[in-house]
C-alpha positions as CSV (number, residue, x, y, z in Angstrom):
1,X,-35.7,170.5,-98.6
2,X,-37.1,170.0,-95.1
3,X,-35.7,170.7,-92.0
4,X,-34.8,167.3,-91.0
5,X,-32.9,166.8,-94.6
6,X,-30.5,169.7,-93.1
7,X,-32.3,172.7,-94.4
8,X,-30.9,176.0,-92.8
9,X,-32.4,179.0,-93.3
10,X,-30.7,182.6,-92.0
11,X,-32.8,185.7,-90.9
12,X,-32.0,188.9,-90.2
13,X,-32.5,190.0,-86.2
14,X,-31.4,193.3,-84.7
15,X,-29.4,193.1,-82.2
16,X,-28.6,195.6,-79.4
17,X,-25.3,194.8,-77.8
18,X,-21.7,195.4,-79.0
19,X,-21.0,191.3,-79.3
20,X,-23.8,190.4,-81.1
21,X,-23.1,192.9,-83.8
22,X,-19.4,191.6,-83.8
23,X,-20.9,187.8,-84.3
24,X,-23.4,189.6,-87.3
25,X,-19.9,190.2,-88.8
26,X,-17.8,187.6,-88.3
27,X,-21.1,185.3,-89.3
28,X,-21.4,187.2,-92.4
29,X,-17.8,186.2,-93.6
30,X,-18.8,182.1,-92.7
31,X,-21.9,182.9,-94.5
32,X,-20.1,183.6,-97.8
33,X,-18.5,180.1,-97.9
34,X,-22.0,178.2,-96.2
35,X,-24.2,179.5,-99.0
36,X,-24.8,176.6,-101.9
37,X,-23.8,173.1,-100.9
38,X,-21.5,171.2,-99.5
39,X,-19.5,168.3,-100.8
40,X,-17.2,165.1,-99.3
41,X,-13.8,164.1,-101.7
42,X,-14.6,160.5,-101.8
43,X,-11.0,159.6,-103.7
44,X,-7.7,161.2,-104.2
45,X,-8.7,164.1,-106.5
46,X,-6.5,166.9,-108.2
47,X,-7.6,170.5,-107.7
48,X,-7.1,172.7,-110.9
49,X,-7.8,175.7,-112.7
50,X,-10.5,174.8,-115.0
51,X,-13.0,171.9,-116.2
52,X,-10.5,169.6,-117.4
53,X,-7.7,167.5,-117.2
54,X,-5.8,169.9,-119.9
55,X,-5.9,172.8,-117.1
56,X,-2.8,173.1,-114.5
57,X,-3.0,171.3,-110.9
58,X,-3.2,173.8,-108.0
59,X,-3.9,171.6,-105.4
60,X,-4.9,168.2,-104.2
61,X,-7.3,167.3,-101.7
62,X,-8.0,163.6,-100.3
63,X,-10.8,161.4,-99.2
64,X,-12.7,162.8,-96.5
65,X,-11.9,166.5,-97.2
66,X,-14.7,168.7,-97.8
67,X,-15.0,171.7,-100.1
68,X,-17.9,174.5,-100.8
69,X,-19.5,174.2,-104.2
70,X,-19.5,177.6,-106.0
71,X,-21.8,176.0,-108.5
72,X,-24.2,173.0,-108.1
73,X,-24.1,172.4,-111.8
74,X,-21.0,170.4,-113.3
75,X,-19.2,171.9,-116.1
76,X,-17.2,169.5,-118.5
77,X,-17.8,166.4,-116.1
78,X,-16.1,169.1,-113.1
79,X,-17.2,171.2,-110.2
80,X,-16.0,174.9,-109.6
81,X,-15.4,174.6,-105.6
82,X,-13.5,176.4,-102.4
83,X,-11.1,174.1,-100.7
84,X,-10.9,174.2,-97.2
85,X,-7.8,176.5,-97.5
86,X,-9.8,179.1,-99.5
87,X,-8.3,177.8,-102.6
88,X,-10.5,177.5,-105.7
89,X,-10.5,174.9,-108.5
90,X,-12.4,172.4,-110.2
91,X,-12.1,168.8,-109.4
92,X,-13.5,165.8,-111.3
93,X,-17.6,164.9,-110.3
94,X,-16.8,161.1,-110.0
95,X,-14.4,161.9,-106.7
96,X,-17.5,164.1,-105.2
97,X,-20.4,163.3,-103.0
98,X,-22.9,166.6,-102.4
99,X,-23.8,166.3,-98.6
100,X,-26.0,169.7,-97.9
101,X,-27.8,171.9,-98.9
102,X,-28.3,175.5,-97.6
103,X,-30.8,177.7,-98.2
104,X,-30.3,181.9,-97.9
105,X,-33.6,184.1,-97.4
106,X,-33.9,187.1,-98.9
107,X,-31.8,189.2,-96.5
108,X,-29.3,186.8,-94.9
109,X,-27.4,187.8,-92.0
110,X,-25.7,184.5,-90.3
111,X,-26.1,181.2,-88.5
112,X,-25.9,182.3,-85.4
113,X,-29.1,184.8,-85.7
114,X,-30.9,181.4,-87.1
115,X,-29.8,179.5,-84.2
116,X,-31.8,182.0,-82.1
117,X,-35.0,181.7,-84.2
118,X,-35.5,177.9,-84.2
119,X,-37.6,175.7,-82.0
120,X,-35.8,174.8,-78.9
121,X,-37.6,172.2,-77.4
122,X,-38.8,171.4,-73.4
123,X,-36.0,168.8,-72.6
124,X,-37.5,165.4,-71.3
125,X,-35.2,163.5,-68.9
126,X,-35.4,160.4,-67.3
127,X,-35.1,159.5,-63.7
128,X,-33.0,156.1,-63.3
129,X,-33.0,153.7,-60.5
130,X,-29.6,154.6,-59.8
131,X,-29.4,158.3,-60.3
132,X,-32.4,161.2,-60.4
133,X,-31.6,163.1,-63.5
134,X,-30.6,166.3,-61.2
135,X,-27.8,164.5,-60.8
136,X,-26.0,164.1,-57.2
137,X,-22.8,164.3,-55.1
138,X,-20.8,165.9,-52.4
139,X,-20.1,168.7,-54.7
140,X,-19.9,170.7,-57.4
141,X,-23.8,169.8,-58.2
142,X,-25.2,172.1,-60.6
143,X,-28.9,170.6,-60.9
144,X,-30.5,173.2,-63.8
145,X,-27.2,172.1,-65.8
146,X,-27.5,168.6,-65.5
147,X,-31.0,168.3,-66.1
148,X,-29.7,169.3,-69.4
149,X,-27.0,167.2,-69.8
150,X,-29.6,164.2,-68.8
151,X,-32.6,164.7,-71.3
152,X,-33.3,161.4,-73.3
153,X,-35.5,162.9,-76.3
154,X,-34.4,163.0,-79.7
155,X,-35.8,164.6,-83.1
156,X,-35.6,164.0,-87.0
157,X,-35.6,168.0,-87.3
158,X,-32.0,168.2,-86.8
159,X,-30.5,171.7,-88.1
160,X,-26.8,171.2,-89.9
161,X,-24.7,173.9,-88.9
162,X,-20.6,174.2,-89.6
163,X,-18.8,173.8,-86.4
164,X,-17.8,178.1,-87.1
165,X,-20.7,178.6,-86.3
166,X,-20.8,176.7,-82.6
167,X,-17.3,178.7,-82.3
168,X,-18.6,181.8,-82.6
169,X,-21.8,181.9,-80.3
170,X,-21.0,183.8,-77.3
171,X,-20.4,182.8,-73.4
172,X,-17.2,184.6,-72.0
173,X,-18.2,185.9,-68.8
174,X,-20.7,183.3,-67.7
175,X,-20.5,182.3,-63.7
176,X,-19.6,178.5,-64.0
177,X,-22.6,177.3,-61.8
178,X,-26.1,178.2,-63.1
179,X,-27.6,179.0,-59.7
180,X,-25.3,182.0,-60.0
181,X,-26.5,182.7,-63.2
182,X,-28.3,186.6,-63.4
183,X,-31.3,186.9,-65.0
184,X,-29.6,188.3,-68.1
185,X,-27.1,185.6,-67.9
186,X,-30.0,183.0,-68.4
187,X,-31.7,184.8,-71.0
188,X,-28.5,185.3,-72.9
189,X,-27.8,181.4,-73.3
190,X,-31.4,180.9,-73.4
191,X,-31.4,182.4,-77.2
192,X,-29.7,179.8,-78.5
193,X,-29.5,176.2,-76.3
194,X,-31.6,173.8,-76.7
195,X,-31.4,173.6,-80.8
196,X,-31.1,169.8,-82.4
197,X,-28.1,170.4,-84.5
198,X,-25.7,167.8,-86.7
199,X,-22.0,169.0,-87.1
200,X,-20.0,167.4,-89.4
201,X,-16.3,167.0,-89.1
202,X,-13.4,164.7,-87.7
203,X,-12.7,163.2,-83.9
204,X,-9.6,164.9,-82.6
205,X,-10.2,161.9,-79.6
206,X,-12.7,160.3,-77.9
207,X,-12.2,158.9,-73.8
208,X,-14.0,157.9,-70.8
209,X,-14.6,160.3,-68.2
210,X,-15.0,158.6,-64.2
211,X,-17.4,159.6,-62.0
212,X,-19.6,163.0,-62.1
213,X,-22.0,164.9,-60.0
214,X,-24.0,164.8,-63.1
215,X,-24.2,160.8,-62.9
216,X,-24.1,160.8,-59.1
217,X,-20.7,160.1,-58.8
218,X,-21.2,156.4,-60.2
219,X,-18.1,155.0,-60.6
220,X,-18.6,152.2,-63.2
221,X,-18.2,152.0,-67.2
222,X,-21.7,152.0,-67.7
223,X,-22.0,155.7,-65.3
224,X,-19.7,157.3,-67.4
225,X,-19.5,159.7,-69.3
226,X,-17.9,159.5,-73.3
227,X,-15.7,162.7,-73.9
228,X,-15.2,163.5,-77.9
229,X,-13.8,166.1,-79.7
230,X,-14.9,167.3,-83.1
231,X,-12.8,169.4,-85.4
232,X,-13.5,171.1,-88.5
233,X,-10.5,169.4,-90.6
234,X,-9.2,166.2,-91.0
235,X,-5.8,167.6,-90.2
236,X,-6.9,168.8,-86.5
237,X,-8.3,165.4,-86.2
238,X,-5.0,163.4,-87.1
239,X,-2.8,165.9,-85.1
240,X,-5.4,165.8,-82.3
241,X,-4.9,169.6,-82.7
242,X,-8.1,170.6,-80.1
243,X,-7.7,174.2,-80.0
244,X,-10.9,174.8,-82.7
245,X,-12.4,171.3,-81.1
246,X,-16.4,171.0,-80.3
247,X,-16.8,168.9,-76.9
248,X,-19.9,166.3,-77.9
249,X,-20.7,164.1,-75.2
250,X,-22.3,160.8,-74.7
251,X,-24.7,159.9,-72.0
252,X,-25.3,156.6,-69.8
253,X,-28.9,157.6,-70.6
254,X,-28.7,157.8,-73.9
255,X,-26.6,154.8,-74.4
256,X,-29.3,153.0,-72.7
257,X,-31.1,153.2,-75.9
258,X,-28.3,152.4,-77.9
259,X,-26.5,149.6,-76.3
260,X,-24.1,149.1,-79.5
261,X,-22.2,152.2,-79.3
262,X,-18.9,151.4,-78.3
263,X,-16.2,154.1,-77.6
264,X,-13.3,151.6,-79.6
265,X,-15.6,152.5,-82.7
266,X,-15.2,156.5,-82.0
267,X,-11.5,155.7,-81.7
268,X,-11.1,154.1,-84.7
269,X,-13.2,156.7,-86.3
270,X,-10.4,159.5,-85.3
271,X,-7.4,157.1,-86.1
272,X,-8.5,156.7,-89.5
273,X,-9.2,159.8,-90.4
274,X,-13.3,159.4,-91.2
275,X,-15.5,161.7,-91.7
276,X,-18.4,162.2,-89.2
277,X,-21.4,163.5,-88.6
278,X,-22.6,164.3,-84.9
279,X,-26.2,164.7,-83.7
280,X,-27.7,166.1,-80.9
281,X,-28.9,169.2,-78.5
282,X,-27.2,172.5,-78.3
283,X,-25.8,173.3,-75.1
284,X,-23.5,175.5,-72.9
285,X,-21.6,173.7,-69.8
286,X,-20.3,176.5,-67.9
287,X,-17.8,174.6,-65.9
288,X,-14.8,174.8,-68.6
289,X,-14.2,178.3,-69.4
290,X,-10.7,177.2,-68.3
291,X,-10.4,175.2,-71.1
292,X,-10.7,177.3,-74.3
293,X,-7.9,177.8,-76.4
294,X,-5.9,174.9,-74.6
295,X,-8.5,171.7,-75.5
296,X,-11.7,173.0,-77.1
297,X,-12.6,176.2,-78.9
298,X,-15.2,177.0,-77.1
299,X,-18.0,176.0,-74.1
300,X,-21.3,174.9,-76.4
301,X,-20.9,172.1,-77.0
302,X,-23.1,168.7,-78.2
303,X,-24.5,167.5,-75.0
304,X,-25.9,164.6,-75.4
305,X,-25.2,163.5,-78.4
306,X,-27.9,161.2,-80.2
307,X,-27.0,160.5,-83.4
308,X,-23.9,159.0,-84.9
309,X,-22.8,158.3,-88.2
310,X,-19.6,158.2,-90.5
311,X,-19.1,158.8,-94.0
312,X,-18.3,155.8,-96.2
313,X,-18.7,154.4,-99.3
314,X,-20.1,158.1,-100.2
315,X,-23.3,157.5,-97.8
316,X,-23.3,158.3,-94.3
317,X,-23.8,154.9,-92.4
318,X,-25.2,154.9,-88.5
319,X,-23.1,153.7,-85.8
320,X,-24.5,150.5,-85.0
């Protein structure tokens, strides 16, 4: 499988500090659950104790929930999975759709070692007749940030990645303007932004912002910002429950390139409970440490986002 199909592959990487061999840990204990694949419930499907109707119910999981596959080959017509809840069963194959797979190496360690190893690429931004992608305003302008949060480019090498994994990369202790960043402060964040990754969960909301240093202080619909929160589960997302929520934003830049987005559809998407799947670059906006633990889960976040899609019909259709 290649890279752009969702391949992830984890290496091993020594690390030196404290906190990265705390993430090695707590990576190694997501790592158990991302090995194999992936799958989407489709249906209503029971969850029970072996490949069969005959066997007892333990469970029931509904369309959009996802589960772990313990094996990718059906026994009996069933899968043997993980729910969500750390719950094992088998379900019935005709209520499943396989969504990932995720290769191990020969010594696996975690995700977030991985993130550190892939290609990061030179952002490319795009100076508009309206506002210089350095972004402007009377204050709070953080240029080296929002040339970040301006870059137009996209990729079809997109690395899938469970929103865990976002959770646990580190940035407590980060100044909240980059020109105040150290030279180990830039380094540190330099490891890991600037991946193209796809996170694949449920909206816990989706709203305007107004106007922004980042979008010279533009005060109009088409300047502004689109806020969204991903959450790992489809209850988070129903309850609008943001404390485990990954910020992904959408651009005026980007939109530019896709002038059908419309934020009603990213409502709609959290309303009903869809499954999504959220492209784009890797990024770290310093300005919110305020905010973990009260409406995100952490300060990486999706930013821009480029890619869109929701799961139906067991495919995974663009927003158009």
């Amino acid at each position: 499988m290649s890279k752009s199909e969702g391949e992830i592959i984890m290496r091993t990487t020594h690390q030196s500090t404290p906190v990265f061999y705390l993430l090695a840990t707590l990576t190694l204990v997501m790592s158990a659950r991302a090995l194999g694949q992936r799958a989407a419930i489709t249906g209503g499907v029971n969850l029970r104790t072996g490949p069969g109707r005959v066997y007892a119910k333990v469970g029931q999981l509904t369309e959009g929930d996802t589960v772990a596959l313990l094996d990718p080959s059906p026994t009996g017509g069933y899968y043997h999975v993980t729910a969500s809840d750390n719950q094992n069963g088998w379900i019935w194959v005709e209520r499943v759709s396989v969504l990932t797979q995720v290769v191990a190496d020969t010594a696996p360690l975690g995700l977030v070692d991985s993130l550190a190893a892939w290609d990061k690429p030179e952002p490319s931004d795009s100076d508009m007749d309206a506002c210089r992608a350095v972004g402007a305003g009377i204050a709070h302008v953080d240029s080296a940030t929002d040339l970040k949060k301006n870059r137009v480019d996209t990729t079809d090498a997109y690395h899938t990645v469970p929103i865990e994994t976002v959770l646990a990369l580190p940035w407590e202790g980060l100044p909240t303007r980059r020109y105040r960043w150290s030279g180990d402060n830039i380094a540190a964040v330099a490891r890991y932004e600037g991946v193209p990754i796809t996170l694949e969960g449920y909206l816990a909301g989706a709203k305007e912002e107004g106007k922004e240093a980042t979008n010279c202080e533009l005060d109009t619909h088409d300047w502004h910002d689109w806020h969204v929160w991903l959450v790992p589960t489809k209850g988070e997302g129903t309850s609008r429950n943001r404390l485990r929520a990954i910020v992904v934003e959408v651009t005026p830049r980007v939109r530019e390139f896709e002038p059908n987005w419309v934020i009603d559809s990213l409502k709609s998407f959290q309303q009903n409970g869809e499954r999504v799947r959220i492209s784009g670059w890797l990024m770290l906006d310093p300005d919110h440490p305020s905010e973990v633990g009260k409406t995100r889960g952490t300060i990486w976040e999706i930013h821009p986002v480029t890619r869109i899609e929701v799961f139906r019909n067991t495919v995974w259709e663009p927003l158009q």
